[in-house]
C-alpha positions as CSV (number, residue, x, y, z in Angstrom):
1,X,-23.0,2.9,17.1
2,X,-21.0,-0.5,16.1
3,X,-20.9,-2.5,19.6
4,X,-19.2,-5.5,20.4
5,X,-20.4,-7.0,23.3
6,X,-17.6,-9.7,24.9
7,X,-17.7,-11.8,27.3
8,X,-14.7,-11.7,30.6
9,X,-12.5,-14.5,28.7
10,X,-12.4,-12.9,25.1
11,X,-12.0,-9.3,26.9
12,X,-9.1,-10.3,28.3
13,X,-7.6,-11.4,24.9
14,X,-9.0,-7.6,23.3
15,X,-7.6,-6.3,26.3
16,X,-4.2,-7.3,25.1
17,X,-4.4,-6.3,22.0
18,X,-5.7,-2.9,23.1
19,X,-3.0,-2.1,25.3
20,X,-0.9,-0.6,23.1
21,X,-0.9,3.2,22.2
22,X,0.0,3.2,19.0
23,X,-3.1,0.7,18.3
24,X,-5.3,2.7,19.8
25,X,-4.5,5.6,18.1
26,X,-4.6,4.2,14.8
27,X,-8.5,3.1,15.9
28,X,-9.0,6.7,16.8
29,X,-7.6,7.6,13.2
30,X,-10.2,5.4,11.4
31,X,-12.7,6.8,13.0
32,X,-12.4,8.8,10.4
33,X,-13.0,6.5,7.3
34,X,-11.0,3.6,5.5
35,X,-7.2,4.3,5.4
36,X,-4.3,2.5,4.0
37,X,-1.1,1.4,5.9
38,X,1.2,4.9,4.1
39,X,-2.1,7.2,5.4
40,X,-1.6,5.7,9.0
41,X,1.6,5.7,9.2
42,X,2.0,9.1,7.6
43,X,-0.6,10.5,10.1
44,X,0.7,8.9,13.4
45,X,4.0,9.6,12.3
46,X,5.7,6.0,12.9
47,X,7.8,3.5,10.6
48,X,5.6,1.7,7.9
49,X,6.8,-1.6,9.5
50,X,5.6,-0.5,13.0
51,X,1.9,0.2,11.6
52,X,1.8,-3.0,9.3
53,X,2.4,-4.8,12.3
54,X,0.1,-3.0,15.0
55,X,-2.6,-3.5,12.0
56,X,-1.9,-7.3,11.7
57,X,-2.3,-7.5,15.5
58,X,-5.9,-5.7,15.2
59,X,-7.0,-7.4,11.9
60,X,-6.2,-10.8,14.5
61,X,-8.4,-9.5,17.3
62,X,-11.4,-8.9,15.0
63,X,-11.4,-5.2,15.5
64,X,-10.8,-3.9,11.8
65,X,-11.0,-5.3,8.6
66,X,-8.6,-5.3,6.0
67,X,-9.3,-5.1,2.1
68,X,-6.1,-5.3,-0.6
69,X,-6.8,-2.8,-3.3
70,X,-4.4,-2.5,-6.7
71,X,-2.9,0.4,-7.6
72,X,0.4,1.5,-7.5
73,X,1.3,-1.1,-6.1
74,X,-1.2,-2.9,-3.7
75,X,-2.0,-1.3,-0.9
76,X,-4.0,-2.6,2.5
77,X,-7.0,-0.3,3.2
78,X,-8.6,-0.7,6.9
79,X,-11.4,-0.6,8.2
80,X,-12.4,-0.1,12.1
81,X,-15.4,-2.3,12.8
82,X,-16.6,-1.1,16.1
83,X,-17.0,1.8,18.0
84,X,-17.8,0.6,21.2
85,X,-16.6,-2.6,23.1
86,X,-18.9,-3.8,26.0
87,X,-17.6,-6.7,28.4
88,X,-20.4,-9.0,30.0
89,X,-19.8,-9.8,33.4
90,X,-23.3,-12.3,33.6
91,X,-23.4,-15.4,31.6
92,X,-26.4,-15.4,29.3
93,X,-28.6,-17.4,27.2
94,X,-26.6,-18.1,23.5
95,X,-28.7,-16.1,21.1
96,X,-27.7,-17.2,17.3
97,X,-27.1,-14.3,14.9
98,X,-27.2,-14.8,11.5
99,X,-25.8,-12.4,8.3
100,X,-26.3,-12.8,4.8
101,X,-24.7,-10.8,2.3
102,X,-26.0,-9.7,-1.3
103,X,-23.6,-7.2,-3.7
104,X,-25.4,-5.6,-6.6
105,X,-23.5,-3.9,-9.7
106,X,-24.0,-0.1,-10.1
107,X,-25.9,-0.8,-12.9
108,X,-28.5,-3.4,-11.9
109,X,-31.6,-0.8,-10.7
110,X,-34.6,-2.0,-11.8
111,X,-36.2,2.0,-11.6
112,X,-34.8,5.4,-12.0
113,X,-35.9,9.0,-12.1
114,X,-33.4,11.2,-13.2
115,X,-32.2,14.7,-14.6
116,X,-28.7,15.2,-16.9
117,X,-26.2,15.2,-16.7
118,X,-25.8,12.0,-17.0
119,X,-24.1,8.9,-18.2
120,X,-23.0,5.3,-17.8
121,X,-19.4,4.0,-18.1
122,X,-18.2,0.0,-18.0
123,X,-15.0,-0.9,-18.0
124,X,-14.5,-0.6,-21.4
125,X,-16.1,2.7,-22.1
126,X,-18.8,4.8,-22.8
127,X,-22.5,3.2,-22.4
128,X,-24.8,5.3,-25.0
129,X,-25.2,8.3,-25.2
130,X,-23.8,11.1,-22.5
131,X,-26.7,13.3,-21.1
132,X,-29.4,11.3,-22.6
133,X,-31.7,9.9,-19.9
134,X,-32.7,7.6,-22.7
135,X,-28.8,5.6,-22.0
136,X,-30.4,4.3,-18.4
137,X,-32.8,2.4,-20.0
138,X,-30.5,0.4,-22.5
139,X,-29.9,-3.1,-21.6
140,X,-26.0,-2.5,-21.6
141,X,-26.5,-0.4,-18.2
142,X,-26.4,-3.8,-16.6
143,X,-22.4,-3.3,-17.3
144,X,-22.4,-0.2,-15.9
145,X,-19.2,0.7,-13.9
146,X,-19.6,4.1,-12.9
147,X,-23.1,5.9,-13.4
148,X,-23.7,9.4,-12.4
149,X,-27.0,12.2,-12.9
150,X,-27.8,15.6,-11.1
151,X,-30.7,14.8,-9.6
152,X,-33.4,12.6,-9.4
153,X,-32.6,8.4,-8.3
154,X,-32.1,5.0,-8.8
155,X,-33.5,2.2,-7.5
156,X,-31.9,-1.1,-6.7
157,X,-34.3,-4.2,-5.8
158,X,-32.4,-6.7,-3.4
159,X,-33.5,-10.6,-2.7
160,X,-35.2,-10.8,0.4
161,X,-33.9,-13.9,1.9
162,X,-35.0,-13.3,6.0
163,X,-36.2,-16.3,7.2
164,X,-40.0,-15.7,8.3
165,X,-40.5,-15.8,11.9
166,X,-37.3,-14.6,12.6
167,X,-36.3,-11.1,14.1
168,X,-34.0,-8.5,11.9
169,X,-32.1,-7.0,14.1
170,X,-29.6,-5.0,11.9
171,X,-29.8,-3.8,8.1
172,X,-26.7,-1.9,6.7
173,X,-25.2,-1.4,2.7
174,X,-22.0,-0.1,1.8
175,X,-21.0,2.0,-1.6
176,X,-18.9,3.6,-3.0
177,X,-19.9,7.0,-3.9
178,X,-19.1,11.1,-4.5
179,X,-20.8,14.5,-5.5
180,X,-20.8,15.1,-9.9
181,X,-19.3,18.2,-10.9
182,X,-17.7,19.3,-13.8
183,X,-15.3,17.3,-14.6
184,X,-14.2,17.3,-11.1
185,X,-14.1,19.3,-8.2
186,X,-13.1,18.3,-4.4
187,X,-15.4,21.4,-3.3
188,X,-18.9,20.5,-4.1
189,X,-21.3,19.6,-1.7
190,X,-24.0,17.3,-2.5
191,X,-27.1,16.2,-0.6
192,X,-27.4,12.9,-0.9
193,X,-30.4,10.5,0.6
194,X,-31.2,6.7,0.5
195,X,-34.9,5.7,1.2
196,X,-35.3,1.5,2.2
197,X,-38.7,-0.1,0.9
198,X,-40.1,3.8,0.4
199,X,-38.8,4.8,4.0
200,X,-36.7,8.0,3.8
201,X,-33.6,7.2,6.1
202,X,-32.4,10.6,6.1
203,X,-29.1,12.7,4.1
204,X,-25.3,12.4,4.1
205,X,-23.5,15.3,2.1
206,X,-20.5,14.6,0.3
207,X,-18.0,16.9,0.1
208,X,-16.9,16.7,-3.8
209,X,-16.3,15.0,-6.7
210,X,-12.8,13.7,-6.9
211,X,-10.4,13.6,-9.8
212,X,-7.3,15.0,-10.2
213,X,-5.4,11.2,-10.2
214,X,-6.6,8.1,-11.0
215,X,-8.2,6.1,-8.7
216,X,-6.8,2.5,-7.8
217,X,-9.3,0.8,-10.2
218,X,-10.3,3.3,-12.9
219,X,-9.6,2.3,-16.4
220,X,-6.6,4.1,-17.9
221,X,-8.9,5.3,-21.1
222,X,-10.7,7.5,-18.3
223,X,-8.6,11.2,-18.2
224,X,-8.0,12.2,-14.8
225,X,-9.6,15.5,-15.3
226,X,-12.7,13.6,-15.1
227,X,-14.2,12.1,-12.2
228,X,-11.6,9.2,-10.7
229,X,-13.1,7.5,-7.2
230,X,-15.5,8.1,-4.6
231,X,-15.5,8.3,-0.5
232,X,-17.0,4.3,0.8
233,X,-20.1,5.0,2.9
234,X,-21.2,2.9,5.3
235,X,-25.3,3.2,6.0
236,X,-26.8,1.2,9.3
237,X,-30.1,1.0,10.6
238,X,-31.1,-0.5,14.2
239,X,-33.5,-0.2,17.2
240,X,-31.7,3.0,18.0
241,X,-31.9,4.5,14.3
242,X,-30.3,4.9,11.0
243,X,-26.6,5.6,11.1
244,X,-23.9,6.6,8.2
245,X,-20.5,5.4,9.0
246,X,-21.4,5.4,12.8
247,X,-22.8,9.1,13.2
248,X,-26.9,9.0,13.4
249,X,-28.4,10.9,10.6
250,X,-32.6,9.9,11.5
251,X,-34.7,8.0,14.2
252,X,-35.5,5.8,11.5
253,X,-35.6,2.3,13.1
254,X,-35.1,-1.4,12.1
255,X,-39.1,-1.6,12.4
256,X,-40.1,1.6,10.3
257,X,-38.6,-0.9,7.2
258,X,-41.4,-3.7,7.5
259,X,-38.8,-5.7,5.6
260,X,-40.9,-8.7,6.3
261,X,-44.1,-7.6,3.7
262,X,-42.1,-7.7,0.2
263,X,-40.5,-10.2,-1.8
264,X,-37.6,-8.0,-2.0
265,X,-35.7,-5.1,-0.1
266,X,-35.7,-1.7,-2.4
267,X,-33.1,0.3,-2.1
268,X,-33.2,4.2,-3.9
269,X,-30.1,6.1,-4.2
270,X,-30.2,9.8,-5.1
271,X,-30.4,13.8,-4.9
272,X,-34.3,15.3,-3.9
273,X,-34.6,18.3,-6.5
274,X,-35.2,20.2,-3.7
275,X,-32.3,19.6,-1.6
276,X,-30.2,22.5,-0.5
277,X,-26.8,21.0,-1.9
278,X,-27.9,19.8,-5.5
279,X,-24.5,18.8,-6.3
280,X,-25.5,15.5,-8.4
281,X,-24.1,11.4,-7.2
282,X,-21.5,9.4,-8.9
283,X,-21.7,5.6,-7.9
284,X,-18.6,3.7,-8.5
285,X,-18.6,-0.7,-9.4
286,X,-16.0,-2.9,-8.7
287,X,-13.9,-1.7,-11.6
288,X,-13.7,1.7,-10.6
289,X,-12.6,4.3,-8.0
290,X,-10.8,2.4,-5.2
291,X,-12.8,0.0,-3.6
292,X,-13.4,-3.1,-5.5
293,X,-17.2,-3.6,-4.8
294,X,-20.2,-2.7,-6.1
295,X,-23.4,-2.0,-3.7
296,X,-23.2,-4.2,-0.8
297,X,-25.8,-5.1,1.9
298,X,-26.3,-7.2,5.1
299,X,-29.3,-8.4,7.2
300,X,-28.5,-9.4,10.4
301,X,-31.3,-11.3,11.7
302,X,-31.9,-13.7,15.0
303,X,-33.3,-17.1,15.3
């Protein structure tokens, strides 16, 4: 669970920002995911203007974040950042928490094991050969804006830039991602799992693989029959386990990671062969779907 932990003078600046009902209901609504401003107004049932200005008021107290994203048009997506919001009453000793960030392209894994179908897209067009596992070993996959296989994985290999003697207290990695079916198909369950440094942190399954309209990003050259933009996930492990988009999935713990004992911090992305839901992964870059990023993660660490 997403905490923030305040202390009596900055509650009572949340507290005014909270005291609305139409904010808190839009936090309740992105609970759900990422929305834009038309999807929270449309689902609360107020004025656009009303909701652009409630979400300017939380974007200001810190408690979402806010990503433009082009379209039609270009339109704000939010983000709740926290699930829980604790107030200390007891002043305590500063502790300094520090964050870095490292984004990888889609097609930067360094290993893969996987079954067609299969293929790589940049933003140009087609990388190789579709449904030839041979196409993942090209050097072009390094342009790769939207890869996608049945089953099997791939294996990203991020810098490891903790500080020794210093204490990780949070990892998490955000991507944008959806099942691969047939050209597309918003009913089609996948099983999807991500293992950190050869740890299993358990399975999230997608829904489907959606097309049907063009996603914010995706080139026109790509027909909307195919697949057009994926759900962002959000993964988190902690003391208290390993967490997608707030809703524990494992017991898998900060610790279980020993993220201290390589040079790097592996990251594998795919579908077991045996999982019940075989439904294949689509990973989206920066250049397509609707987010504009390509695999994102944090270390939060204290000094």
């Amino acid at each position: 669970m997403r905490k923030l932990t305040l202390t009596l003078q900055e509650a009572i600046q949340i507290s005014k920002t909270l005291g609305n009902n139409q904010r808190m209901e839009i936090l309740r609504f992105l609970t759900g995911g990422p929305k834009n401003v038309n999807e929270i107004a449309e689902h609360l049932g107020l004025p656009f203007t009303t909701v652009a200005a409630n979400v300017k008021k939380l974007e200001e107290a810190g408690l979402i974040k806010t990503q433009m994203v082009p379209g039609r048009g270009t339109q704000k997506v939010c983000s709740k950042l926290y699930d829980r919001i604790i107030i200390d009453l007891e002043e305590r000793q500063q502790v300094s928490d520090t964050v870095f960030t490292i984004e990888l392209g889609v097609g930067e894994y360094v290993n893969c094991d996987i079954e067609p179908t299969c293929g790589l897209l940049s933003d140009e067009g087609i990388i190789g050969m579709l449904d030839d596992i041979r196409t993942f070993y090209e050097l072009e996959r390094k342009k790769a804006q939207l890869l996608w296989f049945h089953s099997g994985y791939v294996e990203y290999h991020f810098p490891n830039r903790i500080p020794y003697n210093t204490v990780v207290d949070e990892l998490s990695f955000s991507v944008e991602l959806c099942s691969e079916a047939p050209y597309h198909n918003d009913v089609w369950p996948s099983d999807i799992t991500c293992w950190i440094n050869g740890v299993e942190l358990g399975d999230w399954t997608c829904p489907g693989d959606f097309g049907g309209k063009r996603g914010f990003l995706t080139p026109s050259w790509w027909e909307t029959h195919n697949t057009q933009f994926g759900l962002l996930k959000y993964w988190k492990i902690n003391q208290e386990g390993s967490f997608v988009d707030g809703v524990k999935i494992s017991s898998v713990t900060i610790d279980d990671l020993k993220l201290q004992q390589l040079p790097y911090i592996a990251l594998r992305i795919g579908i077991k062969k045996d999982a019940k839901n075989v439904g294949g992964i689509n990973l989206f870059g920066s250049k397509f779907g609707n987010y504009e990023q390509g695999i994102i993660m944090k270390i939060k660490y204290i000094e």
